[in-house]
RODO-2510 file (C-alpha; in nm, 4 decimals, decimal comma):
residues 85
     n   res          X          Y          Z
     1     x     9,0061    10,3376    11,0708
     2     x     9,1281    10,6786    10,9234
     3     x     9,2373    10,6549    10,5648
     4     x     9,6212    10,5991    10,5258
     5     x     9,8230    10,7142    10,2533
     6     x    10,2029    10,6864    10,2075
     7     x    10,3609    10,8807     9,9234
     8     x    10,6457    10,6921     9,7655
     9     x    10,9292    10,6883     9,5417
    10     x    11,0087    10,3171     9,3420
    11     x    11,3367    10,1494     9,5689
    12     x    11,3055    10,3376     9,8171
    13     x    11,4380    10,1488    10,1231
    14     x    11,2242    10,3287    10,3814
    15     x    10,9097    10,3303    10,1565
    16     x    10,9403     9,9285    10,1631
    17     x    11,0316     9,8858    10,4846
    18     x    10,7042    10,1515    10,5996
    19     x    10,5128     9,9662    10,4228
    20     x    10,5652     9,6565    10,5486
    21     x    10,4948     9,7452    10,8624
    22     x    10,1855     9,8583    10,7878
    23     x    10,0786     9,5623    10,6153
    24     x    10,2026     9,3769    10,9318
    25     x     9,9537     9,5699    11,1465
    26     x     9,6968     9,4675    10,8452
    27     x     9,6627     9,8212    10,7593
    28     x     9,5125     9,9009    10,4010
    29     x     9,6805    10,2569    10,2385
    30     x     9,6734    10,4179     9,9299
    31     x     9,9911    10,4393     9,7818
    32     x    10,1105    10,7232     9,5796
    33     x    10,4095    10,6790     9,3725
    34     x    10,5397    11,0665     9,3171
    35     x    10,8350    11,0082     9,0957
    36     x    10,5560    10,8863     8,8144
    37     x    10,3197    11,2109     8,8790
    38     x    10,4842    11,5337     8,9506
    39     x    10,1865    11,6839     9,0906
    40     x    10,1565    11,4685     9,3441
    41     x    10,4560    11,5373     9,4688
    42     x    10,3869    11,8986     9,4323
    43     x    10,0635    11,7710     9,7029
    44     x    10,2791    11,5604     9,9239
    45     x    10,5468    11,8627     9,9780
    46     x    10,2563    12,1007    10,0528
    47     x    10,1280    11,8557    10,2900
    48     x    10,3622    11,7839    10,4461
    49     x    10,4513    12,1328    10,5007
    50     x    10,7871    12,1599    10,2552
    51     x    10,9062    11,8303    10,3339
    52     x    11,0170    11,6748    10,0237
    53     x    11,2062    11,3025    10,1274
    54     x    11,0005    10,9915    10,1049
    55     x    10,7442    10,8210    10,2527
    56     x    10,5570    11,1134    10,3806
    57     x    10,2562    10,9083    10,5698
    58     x     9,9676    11,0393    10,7057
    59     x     9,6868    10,8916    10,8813
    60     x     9,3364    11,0546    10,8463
    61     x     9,4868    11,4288    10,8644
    62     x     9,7543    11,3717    11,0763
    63     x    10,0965    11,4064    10,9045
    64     x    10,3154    11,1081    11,0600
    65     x    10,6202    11,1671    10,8807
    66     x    10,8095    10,9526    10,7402
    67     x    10,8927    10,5638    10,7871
    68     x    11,1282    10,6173    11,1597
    69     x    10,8296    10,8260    11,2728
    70     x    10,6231    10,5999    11,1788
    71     x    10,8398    10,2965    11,3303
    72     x    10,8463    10,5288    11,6744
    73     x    10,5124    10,5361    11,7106
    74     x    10,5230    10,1439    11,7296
    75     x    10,7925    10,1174    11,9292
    76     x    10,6092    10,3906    12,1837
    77     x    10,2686    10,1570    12,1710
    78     x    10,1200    10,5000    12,0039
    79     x    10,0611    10,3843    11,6381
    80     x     9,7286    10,1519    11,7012
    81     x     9,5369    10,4097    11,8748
    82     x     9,6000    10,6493    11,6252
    83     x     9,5219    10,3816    11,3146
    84     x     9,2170    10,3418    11,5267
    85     x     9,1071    10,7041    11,5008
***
């Protein structure tokens, strides 16, 4: 499985709710809480190419976007295959 990380913000509705479906699918990610560490966030807008909203999620390389892109690719049957590189 690619490495997953999910960039966060504390509260944030769609961070929880992407999260939990990740842990649904039994996924393991690295979170990365940006309003603690400014230059993280700094990372996560540059990765994901100026986006600046949270969760910005990628898998392996791939930029997923944030938690509805993440949810459509679940609902499409397209998540597992990419979880499972």
């Amino acid at each position: 499985m690619p490495p997953v990380v999910v960039y966060t913000t504390p509260h944030c509705f769609y961070c929880i709710s992407a999260k939990a479906l990740l842990r649904r699918k039994g996924v393991e990610f690295i979170e990365i809480n940006v309003a603690d560490f400014p230059d993280r966030r700094a990372e996560m807008v540059k990765r994901a190419n100026g986006l600046r909203t949270v969760p910005q999620i990628f898998i392996g390389t791939d930029h997923v976007g944030g938690c509805e892109e993440l949810q459509a690719l679940d609902g499409a049957g397209k998540l597992d295959s990419l979880l499972a590189g």
